[in-house]
Structures are given as C-alpha cells and as structure tokens.
C-alpha positions as CSV (number, residue, x, y, z in Angstrom):
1,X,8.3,14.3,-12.2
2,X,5.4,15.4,-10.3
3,X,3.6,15.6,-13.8
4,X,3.7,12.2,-13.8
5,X,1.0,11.1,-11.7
6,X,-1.0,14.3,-10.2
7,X,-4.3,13.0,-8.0
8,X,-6.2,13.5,-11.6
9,X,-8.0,10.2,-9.8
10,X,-8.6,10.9,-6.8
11,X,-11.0,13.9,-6.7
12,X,-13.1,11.9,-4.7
13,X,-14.9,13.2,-2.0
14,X,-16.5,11.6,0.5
15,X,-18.1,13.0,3.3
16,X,-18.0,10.4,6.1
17,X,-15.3,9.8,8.1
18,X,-13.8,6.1,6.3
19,X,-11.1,4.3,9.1
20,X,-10.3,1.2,8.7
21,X,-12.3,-0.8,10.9
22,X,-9.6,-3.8,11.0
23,X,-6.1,-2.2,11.0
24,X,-7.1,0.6,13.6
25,X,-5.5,3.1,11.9
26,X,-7.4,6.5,11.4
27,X,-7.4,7.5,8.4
28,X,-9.0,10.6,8.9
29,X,-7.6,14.4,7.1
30,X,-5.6,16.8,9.8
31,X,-6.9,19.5,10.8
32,X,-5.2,20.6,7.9
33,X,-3.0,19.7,5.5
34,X,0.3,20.4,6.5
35,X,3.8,22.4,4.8
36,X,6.9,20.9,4.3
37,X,8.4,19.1,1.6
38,X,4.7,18.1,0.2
39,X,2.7,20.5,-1.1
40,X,-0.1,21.7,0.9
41,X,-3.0,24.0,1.7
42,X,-1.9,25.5,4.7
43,X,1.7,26.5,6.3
44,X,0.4,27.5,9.7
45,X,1.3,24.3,11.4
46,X,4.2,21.9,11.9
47,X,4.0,19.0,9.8
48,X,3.9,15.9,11.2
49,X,7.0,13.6,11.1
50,X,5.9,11.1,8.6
51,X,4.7,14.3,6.2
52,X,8.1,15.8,7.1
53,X,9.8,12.6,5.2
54,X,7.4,12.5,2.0
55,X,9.2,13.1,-1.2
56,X,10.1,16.2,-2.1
57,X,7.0,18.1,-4.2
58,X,4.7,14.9,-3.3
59,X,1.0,16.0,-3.7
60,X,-1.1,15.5,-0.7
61,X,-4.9,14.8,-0.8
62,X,-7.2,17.9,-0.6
63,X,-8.5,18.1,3.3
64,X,-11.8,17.1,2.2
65,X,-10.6,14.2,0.0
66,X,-10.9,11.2,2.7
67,X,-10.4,8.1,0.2
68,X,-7.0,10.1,0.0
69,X,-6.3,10.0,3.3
70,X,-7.3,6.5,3.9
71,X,-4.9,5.6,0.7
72,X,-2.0,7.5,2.5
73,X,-2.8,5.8,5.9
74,X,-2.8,2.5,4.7
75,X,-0.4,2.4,1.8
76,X,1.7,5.3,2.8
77,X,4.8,3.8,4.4
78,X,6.4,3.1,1.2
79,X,6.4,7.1,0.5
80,X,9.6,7.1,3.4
81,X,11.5,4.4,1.9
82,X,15.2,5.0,2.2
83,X,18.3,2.5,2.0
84,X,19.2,4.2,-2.1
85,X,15.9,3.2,-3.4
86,X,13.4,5.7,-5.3
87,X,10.0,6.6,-3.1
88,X,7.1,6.6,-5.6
89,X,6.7,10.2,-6.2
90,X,2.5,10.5,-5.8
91,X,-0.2,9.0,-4.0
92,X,-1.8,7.4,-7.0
93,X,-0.8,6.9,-10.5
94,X,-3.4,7.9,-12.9
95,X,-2.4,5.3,-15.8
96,X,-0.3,3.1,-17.6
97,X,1.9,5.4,-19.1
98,X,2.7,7.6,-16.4
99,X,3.9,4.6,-14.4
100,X,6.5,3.6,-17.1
101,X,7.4,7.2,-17.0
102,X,8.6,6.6,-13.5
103,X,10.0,3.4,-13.8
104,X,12.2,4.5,-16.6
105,X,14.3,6.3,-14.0
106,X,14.7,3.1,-11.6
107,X,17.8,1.3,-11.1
108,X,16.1,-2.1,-11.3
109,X,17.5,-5.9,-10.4
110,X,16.5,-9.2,-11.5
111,X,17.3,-12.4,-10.0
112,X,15.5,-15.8,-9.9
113,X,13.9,-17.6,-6.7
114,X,13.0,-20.8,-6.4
115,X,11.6,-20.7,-10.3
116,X,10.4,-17.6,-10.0
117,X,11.4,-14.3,-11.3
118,X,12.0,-11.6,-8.3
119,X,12.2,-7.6,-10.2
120,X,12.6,-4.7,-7.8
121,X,14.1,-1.5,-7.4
122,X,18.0,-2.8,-7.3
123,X,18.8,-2.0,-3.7
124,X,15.7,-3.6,-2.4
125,X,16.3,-6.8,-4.2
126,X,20.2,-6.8,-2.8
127,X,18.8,-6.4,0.6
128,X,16.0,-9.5,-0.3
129,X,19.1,-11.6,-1.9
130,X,20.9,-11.2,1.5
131,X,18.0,-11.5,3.5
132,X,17.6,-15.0,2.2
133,X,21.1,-15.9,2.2
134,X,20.8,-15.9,6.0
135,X,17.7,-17.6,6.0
136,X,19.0,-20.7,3.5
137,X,22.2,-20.5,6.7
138,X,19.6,-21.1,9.2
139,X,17.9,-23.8,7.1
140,X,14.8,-21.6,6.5
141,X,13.8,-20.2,2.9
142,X,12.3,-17.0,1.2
143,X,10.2,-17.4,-1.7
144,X,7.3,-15.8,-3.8
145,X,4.0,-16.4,-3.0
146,X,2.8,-16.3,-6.5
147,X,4.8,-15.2,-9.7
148,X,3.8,-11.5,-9.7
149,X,4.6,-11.6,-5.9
150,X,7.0,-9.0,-6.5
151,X,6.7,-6.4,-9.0
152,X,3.4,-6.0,-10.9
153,X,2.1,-4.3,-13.8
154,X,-0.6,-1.1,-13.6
155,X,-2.8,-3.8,-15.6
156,X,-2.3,-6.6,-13.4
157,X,-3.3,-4.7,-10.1
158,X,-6.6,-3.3,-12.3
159,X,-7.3,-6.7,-13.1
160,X,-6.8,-8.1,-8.7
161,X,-9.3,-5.0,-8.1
162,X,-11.8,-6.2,-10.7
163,X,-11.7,-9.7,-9.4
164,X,-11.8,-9.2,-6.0
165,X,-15.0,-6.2,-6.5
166,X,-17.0,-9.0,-8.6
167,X,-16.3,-11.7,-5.7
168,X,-17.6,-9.6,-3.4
169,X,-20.7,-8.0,-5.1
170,X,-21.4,-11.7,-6.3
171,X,-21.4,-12.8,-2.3
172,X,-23.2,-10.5,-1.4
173,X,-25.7,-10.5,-3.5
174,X,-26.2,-13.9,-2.7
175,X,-26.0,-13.3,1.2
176,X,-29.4,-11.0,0.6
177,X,-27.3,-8.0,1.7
178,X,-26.7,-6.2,-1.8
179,X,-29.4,-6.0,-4.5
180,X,-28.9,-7.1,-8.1
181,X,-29.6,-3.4,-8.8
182,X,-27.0,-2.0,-6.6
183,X,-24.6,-4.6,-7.3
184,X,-24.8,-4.0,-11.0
185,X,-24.6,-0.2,-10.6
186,X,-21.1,-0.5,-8.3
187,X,-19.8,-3.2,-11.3
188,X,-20.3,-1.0,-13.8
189,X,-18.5,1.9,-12.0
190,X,-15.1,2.8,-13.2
191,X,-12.2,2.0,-10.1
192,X,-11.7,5.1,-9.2
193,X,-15.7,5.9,-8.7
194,X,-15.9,1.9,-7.3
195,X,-13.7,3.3,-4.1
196,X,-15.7,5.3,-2.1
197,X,-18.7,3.1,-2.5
198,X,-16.6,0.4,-1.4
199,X,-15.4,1.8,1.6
200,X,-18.9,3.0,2.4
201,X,-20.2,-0.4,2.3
202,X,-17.7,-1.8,4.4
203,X,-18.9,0.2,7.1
204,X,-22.0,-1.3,7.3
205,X,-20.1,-5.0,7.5
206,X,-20.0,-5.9,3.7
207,X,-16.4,-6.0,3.8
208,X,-14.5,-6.6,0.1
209,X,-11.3,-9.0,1.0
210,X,-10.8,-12.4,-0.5
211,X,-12.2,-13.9,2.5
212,X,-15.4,-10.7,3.0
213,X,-13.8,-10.5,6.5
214,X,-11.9,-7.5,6.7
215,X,-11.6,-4.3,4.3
216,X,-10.5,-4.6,0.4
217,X,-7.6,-2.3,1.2
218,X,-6.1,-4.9,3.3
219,X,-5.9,-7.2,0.7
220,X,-5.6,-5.4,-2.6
221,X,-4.9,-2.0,-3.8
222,X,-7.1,0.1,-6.0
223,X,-5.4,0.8,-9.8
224,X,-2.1,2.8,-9.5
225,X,-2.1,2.5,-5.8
226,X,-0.3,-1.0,-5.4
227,X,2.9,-0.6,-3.7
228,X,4.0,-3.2,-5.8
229,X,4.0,-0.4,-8.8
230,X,6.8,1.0,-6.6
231,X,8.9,-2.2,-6.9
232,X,9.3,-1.7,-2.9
233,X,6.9,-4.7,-2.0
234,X,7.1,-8.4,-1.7
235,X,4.5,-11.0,-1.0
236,X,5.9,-14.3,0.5
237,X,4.9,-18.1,1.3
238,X,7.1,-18.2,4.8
239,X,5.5,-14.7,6.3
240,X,4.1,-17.2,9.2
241,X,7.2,-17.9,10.1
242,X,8.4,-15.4,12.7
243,X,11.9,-16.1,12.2
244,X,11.7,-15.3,8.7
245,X,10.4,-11.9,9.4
246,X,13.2,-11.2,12.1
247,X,15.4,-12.1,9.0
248,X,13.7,-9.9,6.6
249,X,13.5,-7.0,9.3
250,X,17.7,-6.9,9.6
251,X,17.5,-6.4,6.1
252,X,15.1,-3.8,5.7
253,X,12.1,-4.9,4.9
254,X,9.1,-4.8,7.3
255,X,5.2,-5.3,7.2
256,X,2.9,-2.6,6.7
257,X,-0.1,-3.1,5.4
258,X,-2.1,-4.5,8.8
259,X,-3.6,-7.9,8.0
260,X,-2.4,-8.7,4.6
261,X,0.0,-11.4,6.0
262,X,2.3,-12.3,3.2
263,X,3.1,-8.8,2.3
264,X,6.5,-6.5,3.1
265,X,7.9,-3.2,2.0
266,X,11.2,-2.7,1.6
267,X,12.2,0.6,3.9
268,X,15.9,0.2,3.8
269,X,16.7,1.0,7.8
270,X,16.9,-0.5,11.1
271,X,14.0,-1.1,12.8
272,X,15.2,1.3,15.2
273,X,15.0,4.2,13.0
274,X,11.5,3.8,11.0
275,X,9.9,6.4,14.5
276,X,12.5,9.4,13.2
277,X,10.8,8.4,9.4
278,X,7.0,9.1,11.2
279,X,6.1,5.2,11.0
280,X,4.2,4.1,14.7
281,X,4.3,0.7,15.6
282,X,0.5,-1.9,15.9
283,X,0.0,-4.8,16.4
284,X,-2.1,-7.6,14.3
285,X,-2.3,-10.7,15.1
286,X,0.3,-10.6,16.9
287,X,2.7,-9.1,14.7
288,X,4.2,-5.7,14.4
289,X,3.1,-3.3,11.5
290,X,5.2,-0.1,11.2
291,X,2.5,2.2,9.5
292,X,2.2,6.2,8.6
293,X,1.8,8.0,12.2
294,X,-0.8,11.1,10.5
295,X,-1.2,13.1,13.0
296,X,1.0,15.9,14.8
C-alpha cells in the first residue's frame, strides 16, 4: 500500500520555520525524525506518542521538509483514527488514481440526511447515524453543511484549493499588497509549488482563508491532503451548537482542524483516550481541538 501515495509531492523545502500563526500549533520538524512504526531517518530517539500510533510503514516528511510537517501538524489527527476504520496510509496522495487505489479496500456506508447523501468509511458513518439519533431524541439535528460535506473527490478538493488561491490573490491584489506580477506567477504555479509560497505569505499577514483572516490550511486542504479523501471527516451546519458537539464527541467524532468550525474527524474513542493516541488538547474560540502532540 505504501506505493500508493509516496511524498512524490511533497519534496518541498522550505527553509523558514512555517507555524500556524492562528491554531498555535508548531509545526516545526523534531530534532529528528523519529523510529517506530513510520519510517524514519533516525532510530536514536524515542518516538513521540502520536508517531508511535501512525500506521504501520507511513512515510514521514524528510527533517528539512517543513510544508510536511505543517501538513502533519494540522491535518494529522486523522493518521490515529481507530474505532474499525482504515487511517489513510500517507501524508499526501499524489493523484487521482492512487486515491481510488486506497479506497478500493474501504468498507464504505451510505445513508441519506436530510436530502443529502452522507458516504464514509462504514464504521464512521454508524457512529454519525447514532450520533444523530440522540440528537433528533433531544430535539436537536445533524446535517451536512453542503452536499460534498462528507466525502469528497481528489478533483473536488483541487478544485476548493484553486478557488480559494484565486480569491485571495484577487484581494490582495486589489488591497495593494500583492502585485499583478506576483500574483500571476503564484496562479500559474502548480498546487503543490502554490504551498510554500502560500504559507510564506501568510506570514507577512496575507492570510488565504475564505474570509483572508486566518491561514488557508484552516479552511481548505491542498490536493490529496483533505481528510475528507480519508472518508473520516464531516462538515456540519449545527457545529455552533455545543450540545451537538458533546453529542458527536460520545460518538467518536471530535474537531481538529483549529478554526475551521463546521469540521469533525471521526477518531472512533472516548474522549478520554485520544492523550494515549498522542492528540493534546487547545482551545479556539472556546472550543476544544484534539490535535497531533509532535514533539517528545
């Protein structure tokens, strides 16, 4: 499997250090890769818990590749998914075909919501089924956001990316902070060349997100990077609703992508058990975000 989706796209280096200035999560390489079940560059140190629970034979970034590492720090709690569902088995995956590779292996369920059709790995969507069963009890409801609110297609996340780059190089360029020049260079970029530019301007303020407040990552994934390509994520109307998300949390699913609201990822264990999987606790706006805890 690991065939399937080597980091063919992410030999990217950049050589600033790119955190996330919103979610507070470094994002920063360790010292050093570590051993353990994913493969690595160095077996002199412990690995840290959450590397300890990647999939078996899951590649990790090269130390010097930090769009890697910021990948795996924002996106990486889905790598630890339990509850009989299938962890995506890389980082990134390169294409179109190596993703239906993967899928073809999946147990997957279909049910409709409120109109819309809900696809997911099958144990994820029995946990979502219940999940909302309690909610309907309490006279509360869980629904899609939007139609691909669930599972998505490796063309449909290219196609969010593309939008949401051309929004932003459009605003800025009209804010007087991008020239036509540069803007036009980044647009004609490919994705994966697009990301570290990206993340490079969002340091200096020119943040990417629907709203240009707070980092693209926070709002959409680059291509083959979209935990919805796991058929682990969700996005929801009622994620305001902090009952909702107590409902959702018995159930397994829990928010980890800091500041994109509507989104969950199904992890398949009690709350009390995501520390032993290497997932820390933060806090956004006042809600909890169980993300990957990278250091030792």
């Amino acid at each position: 499997m690991l065939g399937t989706c080597r980091l063919t796209l992410l030999a990217l280096l950049v050589g600033e250090f790119l955190a996330s200035p919103a979610s507070g999560n470094s994002a920063q390489a360790p010292a050093s890769p570590k051993a353990g079940p994913a493969e690595s560059a160095s077996k002199t140190l412990t690995p840290s818990k959450f590397l300890q629970n990647l999939p078996a034979g899951f590649t990790l970034p090269l130390r010097s590749d930090q769009v890697g590492w910021r990948l795996l720090a924002d996106y990486g709690a889905v790598f630890v998914a339990r509850g009989g569902v299938t962890p995506p088995p890389c980082l990134i995956f390169p294409d179109a075909a190596s993703l239906a590779r993967w899928r073809s292996g999946l147990k997957i369920g279909r049910a409709t919501m409120a109109g819309k059709v809900v696809e997911l790995q099958a144990p994820a969507l029995e946990a979502l089924l219940a999940a909302r069963a309690e909610a309907l009890k309490a006279h509360l409801n869980i629904t899609l956001r939007a139609r691909d609110g669930a599972a998505r297609s490796y063309g449909r996340t290219s196609q969010l990316w593309t939008w949401r780059v051309q929004a932003a190089l459009a605003h800025w360029v009209k804010a007087g902070r991008l020239s036509k020049t540069d803007a036009a260079r980044l647009r004609a970029l490919a994705p994966r060349e697009q990301v570290p530019e990206i993340l490079l301007l969002e340091q200096q303020g020119l943040f990417f997100s629907a709203d240009f407040t707070k980092p693209i990552l926070n709002s959409v994934a680059p291509p083959g990077a979209s935990q919805h390509l796991s058929m682990l994520a969700l996005d929801i109307r009622q994620s305001d609703n902090r009952k909702v998300r107590a409902i959702l949390a018995r159930h397994g699913w829990f928010q980890t992508i800091p500041l994109d609201l509507p989104h969950f990822t199904y992890l398949g264990v009690p709350e009390s058990q995501l520390p032993s999987l290497g997932l820390k606790l933060v806090e956004q706006k006042g809600r909890p975000f169980w993300v990957p805890d990278l250091k030792d």
